[in-house]
C-alpha positions in Angstrom: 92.5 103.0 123.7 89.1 104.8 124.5 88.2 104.9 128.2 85.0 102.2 128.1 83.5 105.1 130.1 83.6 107.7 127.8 81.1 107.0 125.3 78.5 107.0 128.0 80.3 110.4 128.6 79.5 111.5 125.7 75.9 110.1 125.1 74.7 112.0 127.8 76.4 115.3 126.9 73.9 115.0 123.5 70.3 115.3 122.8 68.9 111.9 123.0 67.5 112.3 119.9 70.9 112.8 117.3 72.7 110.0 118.8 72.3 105.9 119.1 74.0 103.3 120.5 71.4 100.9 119.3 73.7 97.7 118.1 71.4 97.1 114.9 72.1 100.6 113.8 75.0 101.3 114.6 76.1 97.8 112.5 74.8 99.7 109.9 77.3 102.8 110.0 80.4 100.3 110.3 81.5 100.7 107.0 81.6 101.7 103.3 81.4 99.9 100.2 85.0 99.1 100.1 86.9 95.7 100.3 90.1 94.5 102.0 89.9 97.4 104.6 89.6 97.1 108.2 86.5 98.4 110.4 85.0 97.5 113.9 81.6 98.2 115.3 81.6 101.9 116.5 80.2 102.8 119.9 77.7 105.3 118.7 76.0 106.6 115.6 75.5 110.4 116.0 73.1 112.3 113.3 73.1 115.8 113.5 70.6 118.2 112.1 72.4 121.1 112.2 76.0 122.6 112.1 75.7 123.8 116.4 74.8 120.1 116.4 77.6 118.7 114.5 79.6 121.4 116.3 77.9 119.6 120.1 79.0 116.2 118.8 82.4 117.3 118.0 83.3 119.1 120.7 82.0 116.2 123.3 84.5 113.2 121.8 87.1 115.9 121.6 86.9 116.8 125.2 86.2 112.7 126.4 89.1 111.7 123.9 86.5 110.0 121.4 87.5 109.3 117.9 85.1 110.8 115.3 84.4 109.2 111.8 82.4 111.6 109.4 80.1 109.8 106.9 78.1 110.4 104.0 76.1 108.0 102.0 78.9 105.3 103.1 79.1 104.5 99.1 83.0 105.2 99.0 85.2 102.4 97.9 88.3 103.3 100.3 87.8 102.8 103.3 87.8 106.1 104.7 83.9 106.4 106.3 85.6 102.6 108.3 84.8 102.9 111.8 87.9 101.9 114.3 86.8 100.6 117.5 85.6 102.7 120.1 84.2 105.4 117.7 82.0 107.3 116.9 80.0 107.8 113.1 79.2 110.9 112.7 76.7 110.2 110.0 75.7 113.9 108.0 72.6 112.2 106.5 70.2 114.3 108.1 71.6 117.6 106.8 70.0 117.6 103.1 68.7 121.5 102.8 69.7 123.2 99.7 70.3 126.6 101.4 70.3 129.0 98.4 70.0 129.0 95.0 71.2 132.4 93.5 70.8 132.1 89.8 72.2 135.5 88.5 75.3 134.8 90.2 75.3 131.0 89.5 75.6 129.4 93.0 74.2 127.2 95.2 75.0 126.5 99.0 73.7 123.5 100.1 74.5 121.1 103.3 76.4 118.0 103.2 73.7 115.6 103.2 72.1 116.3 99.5 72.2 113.7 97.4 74.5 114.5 94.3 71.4 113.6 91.2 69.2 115.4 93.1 71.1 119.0 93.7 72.0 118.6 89.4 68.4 117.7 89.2 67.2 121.0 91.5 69.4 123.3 89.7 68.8 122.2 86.5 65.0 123.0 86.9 66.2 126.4 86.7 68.4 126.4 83.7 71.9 126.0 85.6 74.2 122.5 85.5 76.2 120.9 87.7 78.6 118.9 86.4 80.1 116.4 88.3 78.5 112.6 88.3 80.2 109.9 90.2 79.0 106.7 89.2 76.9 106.7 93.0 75.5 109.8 91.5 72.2 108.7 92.5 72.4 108.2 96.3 75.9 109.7 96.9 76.2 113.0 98.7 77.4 116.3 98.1 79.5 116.3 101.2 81.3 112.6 100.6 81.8 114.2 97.5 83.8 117.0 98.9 85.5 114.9 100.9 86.7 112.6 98.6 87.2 115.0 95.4 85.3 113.1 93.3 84.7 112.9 89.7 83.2 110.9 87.4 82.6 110.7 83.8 82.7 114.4 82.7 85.8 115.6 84.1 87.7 115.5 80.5 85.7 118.6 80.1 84.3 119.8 83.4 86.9 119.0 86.0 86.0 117.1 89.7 84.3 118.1 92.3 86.8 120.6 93.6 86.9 122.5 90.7 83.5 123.7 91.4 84.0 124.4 95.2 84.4 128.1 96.4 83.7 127.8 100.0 82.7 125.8 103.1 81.5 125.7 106.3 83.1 123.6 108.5 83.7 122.5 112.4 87.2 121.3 113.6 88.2 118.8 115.4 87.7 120.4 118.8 84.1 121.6 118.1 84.8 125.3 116.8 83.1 126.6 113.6 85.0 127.9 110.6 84.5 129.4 107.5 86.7 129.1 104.7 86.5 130.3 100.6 84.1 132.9 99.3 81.5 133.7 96.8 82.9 135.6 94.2 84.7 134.7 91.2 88.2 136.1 92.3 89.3 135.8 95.6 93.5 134.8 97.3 92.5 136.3 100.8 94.6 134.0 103.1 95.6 130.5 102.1 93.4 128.5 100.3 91.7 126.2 102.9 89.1 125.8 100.8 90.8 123.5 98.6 93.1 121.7 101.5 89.5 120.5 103.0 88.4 119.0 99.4 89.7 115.8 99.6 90.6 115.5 103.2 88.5 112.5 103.5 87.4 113.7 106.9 90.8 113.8 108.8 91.2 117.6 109.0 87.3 118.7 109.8 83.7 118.2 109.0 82.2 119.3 106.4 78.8 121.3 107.1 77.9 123.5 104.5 78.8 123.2 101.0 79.1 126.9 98.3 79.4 125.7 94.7 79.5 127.4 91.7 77.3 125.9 88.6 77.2 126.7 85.2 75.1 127.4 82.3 73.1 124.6 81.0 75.1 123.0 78.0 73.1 121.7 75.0 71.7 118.8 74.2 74.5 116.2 74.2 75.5 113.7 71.0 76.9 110.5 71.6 79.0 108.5 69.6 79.9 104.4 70.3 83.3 103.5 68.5 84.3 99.4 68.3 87.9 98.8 68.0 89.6 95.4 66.8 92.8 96.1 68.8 93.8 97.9 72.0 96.2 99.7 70.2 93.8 101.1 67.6 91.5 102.3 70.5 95.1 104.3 71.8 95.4 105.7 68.6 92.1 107.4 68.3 92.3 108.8 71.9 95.3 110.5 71.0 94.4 111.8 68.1 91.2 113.8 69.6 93.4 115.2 72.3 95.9 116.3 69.6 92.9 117.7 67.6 92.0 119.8 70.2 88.5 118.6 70.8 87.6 118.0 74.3 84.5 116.2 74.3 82.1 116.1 77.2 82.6 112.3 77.9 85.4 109.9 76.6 85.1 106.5 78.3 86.6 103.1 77.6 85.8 99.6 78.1 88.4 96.9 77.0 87.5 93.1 75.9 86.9 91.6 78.9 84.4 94.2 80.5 82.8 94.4 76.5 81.8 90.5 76.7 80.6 90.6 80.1 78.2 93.5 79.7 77.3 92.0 76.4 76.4 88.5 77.9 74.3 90.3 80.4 72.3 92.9 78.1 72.5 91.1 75.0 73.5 94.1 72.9 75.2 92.7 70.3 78.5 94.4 70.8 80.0 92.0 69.2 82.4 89.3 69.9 85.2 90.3 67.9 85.5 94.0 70.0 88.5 94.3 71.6 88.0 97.9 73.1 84.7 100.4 73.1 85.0 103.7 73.1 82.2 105.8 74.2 82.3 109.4 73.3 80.2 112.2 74.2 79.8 116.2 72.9 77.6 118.5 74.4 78.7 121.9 73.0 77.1 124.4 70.2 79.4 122.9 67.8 78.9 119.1 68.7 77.3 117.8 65.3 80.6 119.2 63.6 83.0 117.9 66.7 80.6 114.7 66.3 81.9 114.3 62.3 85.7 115.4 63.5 85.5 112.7 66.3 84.3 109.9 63.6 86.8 110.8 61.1 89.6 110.2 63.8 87.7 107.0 65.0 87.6 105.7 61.3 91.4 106.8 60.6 92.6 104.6 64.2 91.0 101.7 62.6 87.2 101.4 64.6 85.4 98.9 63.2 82.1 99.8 63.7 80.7 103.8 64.5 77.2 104.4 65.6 76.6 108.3 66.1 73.1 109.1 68.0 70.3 110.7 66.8 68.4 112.1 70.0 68.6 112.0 73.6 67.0 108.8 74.0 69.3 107.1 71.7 72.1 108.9 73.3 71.0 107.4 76.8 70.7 103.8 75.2 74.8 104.2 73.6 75.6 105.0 76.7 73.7 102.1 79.0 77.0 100.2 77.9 79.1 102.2 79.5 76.6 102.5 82.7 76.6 98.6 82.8 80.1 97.7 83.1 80.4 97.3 86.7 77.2 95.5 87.4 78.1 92.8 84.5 81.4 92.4 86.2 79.7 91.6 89.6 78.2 88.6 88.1 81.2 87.1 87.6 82.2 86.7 91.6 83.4 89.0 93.9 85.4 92.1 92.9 87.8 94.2 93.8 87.9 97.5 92.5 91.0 100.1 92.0 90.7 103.4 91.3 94.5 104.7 89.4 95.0 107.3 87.0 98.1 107.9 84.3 98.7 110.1 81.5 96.2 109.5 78.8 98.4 108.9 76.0 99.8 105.6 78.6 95.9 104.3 78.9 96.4 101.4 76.4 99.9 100.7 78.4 98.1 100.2 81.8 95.5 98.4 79.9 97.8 95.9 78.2 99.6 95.5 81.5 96.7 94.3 83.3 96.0 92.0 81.0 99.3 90.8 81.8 98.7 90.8 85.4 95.6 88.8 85.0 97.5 86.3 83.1 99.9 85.6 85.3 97.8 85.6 88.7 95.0 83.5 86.7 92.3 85.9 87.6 89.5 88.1 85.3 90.4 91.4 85.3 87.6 93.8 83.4 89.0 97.4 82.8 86.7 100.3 82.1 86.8 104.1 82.8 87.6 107.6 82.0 90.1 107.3 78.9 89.8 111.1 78.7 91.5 111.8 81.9 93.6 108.5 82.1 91.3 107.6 85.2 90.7 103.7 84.7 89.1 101.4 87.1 90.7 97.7 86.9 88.0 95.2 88.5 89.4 92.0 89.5 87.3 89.0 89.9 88.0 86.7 93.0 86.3 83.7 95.2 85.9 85.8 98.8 85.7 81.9 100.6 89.0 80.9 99.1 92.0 82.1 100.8 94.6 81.5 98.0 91.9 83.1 95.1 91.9 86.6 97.8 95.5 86.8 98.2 95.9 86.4 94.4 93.2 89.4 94.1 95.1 91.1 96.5 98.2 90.8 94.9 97.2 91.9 91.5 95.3 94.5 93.1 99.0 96.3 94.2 100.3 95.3 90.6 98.1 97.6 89.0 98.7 100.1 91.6 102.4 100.1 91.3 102.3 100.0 87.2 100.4 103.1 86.9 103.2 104.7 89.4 105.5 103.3 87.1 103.5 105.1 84.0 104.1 108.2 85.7 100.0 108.2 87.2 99.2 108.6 90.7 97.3 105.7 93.1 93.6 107.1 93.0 92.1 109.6 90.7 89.2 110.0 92.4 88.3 107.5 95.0 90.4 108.9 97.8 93.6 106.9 99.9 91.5 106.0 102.7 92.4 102.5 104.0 92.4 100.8 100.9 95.7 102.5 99.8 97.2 104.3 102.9 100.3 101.9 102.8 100.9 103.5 99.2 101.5 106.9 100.3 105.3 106.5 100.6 105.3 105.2 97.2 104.0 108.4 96.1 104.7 111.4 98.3 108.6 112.3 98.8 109.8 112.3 102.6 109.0 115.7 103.1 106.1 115.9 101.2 104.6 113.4 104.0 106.3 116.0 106.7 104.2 118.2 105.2 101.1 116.6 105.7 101.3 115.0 109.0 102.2 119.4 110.1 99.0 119.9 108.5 97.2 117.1 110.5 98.2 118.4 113.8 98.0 121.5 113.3 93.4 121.0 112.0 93.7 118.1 114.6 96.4 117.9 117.6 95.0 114.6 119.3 94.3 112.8 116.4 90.3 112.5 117.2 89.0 112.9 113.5 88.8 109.7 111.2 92.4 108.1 112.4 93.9 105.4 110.1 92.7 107.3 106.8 95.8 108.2 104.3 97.1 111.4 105.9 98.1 109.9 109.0 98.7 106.6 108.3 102.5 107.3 108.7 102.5 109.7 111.4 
């Protein structure tokens, strides 16, 4: 339990000016966008401007014994940016200068608090790209990013967030500064702390400054929108692209249910009679001849119906589809949202299970996501006011979880452990394996001040 004295401790070791304890605000910080996770009202909102400052704010909780919570944009769906009670949010929000651009080398250092659509935007101004595009891509951060390893919908061909990663700044838990990673294309100087900090979900230190590496600009992208009559026939055409060896840019899925409710709310006509979509995208040299492969596999899987773009702008309306799925689900009721990833070649398996699950539970369950990378995202529609209708969401909601265990897939692809899922970590990771990671804890944290309760501790 924090000393009720400490806070005030603490607030006066820090410039008036970085740190509130403003109730209205600091309600504001509680939480992200996650559901069935606990959070309390922290003590204090902190907002840095710098890394000494992040560093100040650090060291004065460690020293007072005050739990620290590191948030970005707060758009994570696990829990993990959840205040405890008698915490602090360190909120990074303030820190949004891109540091460096150095386009010969093809790297940009930025801090944690730029907003993911605006850094692709900045560096794509000067012929580079960036590729990774949560779905928040437009007012997540760079640094939550990090944090959370996150991905989105080009991974099948670009990889996540820490694939494009080469260093960090960072402060640890008891306020000192260190650097980890480098600049260069090669480097295995030390251990790689680089990549133990992506994904760390704030539990081993705070993120302060962000090196990534960016790539050429790819081509114009084509798009291609694939209607299938049966789940199975969907399957089929994924794994015949994978086994052809083309790796497009995008390769997304949405099955009936999430189909019919996007269609009801844009009116697009996708038909009544789809089963599953498949939205496919190419951005290569070759992509009007991977474009013409792509169809032909389609057509062999038994689609239904193929519409290829022509342009950009048609290639942006195939897509809206795909963009939509979430926001047509919400207007069904309240939603729960998983984030587990198998195989690809078990896709339609975890699919045709859920539909199982919702059968049996008597709930709507849409499924869309990332059939290119088996990362699916199983949204399950609920009555929040009824108690019966929210433990029937919960329980469907560790179904799912378990079947794509039992598919040989993991319990979150790319929206981090958390709260939401730190009671699944045993499920998971071996004995030791756990050990392992509760060594690591203490030895980046020792007292246990950074972000307690997320999914690296929750079995210490």
């Amino acid at each position: 339990m924090t000393d009720p004295t400490a806070i005030d401790r603490v607030v006066d070791r820090l410039p008036a000016d970085i740190i509130t304890i403003d109730p209205d605000v600091v309600a504001t910080y509680a939480a992200d966008q996650s559901r069935f996770t606990d959070r309390a009202l922290p003590l204090a909102v902190a907002m840095p401007r710098t890394t000494d400052e992040v560093a100040a704010c650090v060291r004065a909780a460690h020293e007072h014994g005050v739990v620290v919570v590191p948030r970005g944009a707060g758009s994570g769906l696990s829990g993990a940016a959840n205040a405890p009670a008698g915490s602090i949010v360190l909120s990074l929000h303030r820190m949004t200068a891109i540091r460096e651009l150095d386009t010969e080398n093809r790297v940009v250092v930025v801090e944690p608090g730029v907003i993911t659509a605006e850094l692709r935007d900045h560096v794509r101004r000067a012929g580079l790209y960036y590729p990774p595009d949560p779905g928040s891509v437009e007012f997540c951060t760079i640094g939550g990013n990090v944090a959370t390893n996150a991905g989105g919908m080009c991974c099948v061909k670009y990889g996540v967030t820490g694939d494009f990663v080469l260093g960090l700044e960072c402060v640890l838990a008891d306020g000192r500064i260190m650097r980890t990673g480098r600049r260069t294309v090669k480097g295995v100087a030390g251990f790689d702390l680089t990549s133990l900090l992506v994904g760390s979900e704030g539990a081993l230190a705070v993120i302060t400054e962000i090196t990534l590496r960016l790539l050429p600009a790819p081509a114009e992208p084509r798009t291609l929108v694939a209607s299938f009559p049966t789940l199975d026939s969907a399957g089929q055409a994924v794994r015949t692209i994978s086994g052809a060896g083309i790796t497009p840019s995008l390769l997304e899925i949405l099955d009936r249910t999430t189909v019919r409710a996007v269609d009801d709310m844009t009116r697009m006509g996708l038909g009544d009679d789809t089963a599953t979509l498949l939205l496919i995208q190419h951005d290569g040299a070759d992509a009007p001849d991977a474009l013409v492969g792509i169809e032909t596999h389609c057509t062999t899987a038994g689609a239904s119906e193929i519409v290829v773009s022509s342009d950009q702008t048609e290639a942006d309306m195939l897509l809206e589809a795909r963009r939509q799925a979430l926001p047509a689900l919400e207007r069904l009721g309240d939603w729960l949202l998983d984030d587990v990833c198998v195989p690809c070649s078990r896709i339609t398996d975890l699919i045709a299970a859920i539909e199982h699950i919702a059968d049996r539970t008597g709930l709507t369950i849409g499924v869309f996501g990332h059939a290119g990378d088996g990362n699916l995202h199983p949204t399950i529609i609920y009555d929040d006011i009824d108690a019966s209708s929210r433990d029937l969401a919960f329980e469907a909601f560790n179904a799912i979880t378990q079947e794509a265990l039992d598919l040989g897939g993991t319990i979150t692809g790319e929206h981090g452990v958390g709260r939401l899922k730190a009671g699944w970590l045993r499920s998971e990771l071996d004995p030791v394996s756990l050990a392992v990671h509760h060594s690591v804890k203490h030895a980046f944290d020792p007292t246990a001040v950074l972000n307690p309760g997320t999914g690296l501790q929750a079995h210490a």
